[in-house]
C-alpha positions, 0 to 999 in steps of 0.5 A: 859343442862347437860353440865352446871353442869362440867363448874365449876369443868373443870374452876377449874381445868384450873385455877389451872393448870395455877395458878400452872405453875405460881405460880411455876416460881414466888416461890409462895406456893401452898398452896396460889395458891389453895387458889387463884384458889378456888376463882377464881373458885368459881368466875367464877362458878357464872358468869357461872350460871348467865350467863346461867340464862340471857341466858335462861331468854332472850330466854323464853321472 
């Protein structure tokens, strides 16, 4: 499915957004909430493709 492939990059951004607005309010830099959005991206990219891989693996059995 072709929608798997924007999953990472819409997190992301989600993230981010959130992130940003909190980090904001708190005075953390953003520089340190990039840094903390790309791992919890990078994070939930994974659990995406592992997830859809079970998924697909589960269905095929």
């Amino acid at each position: 499915m072709n929608a798997i492939r924007f999953l990472p990059t819409l997190g992301f951004f989600l993230v981010y957004g959130v992130l940003f607005v909190w980090g904001d309010a708190f005075g953390v830099s953003p520089q340190n909430t990039l840094l903390v959005a790309f791992f919890l991206g990078f994070c939930g990219a994974l659990a995406a493709v592992a997830g859809w891989e079970f998924a697909r693996g589960v269905r095929e059995a």
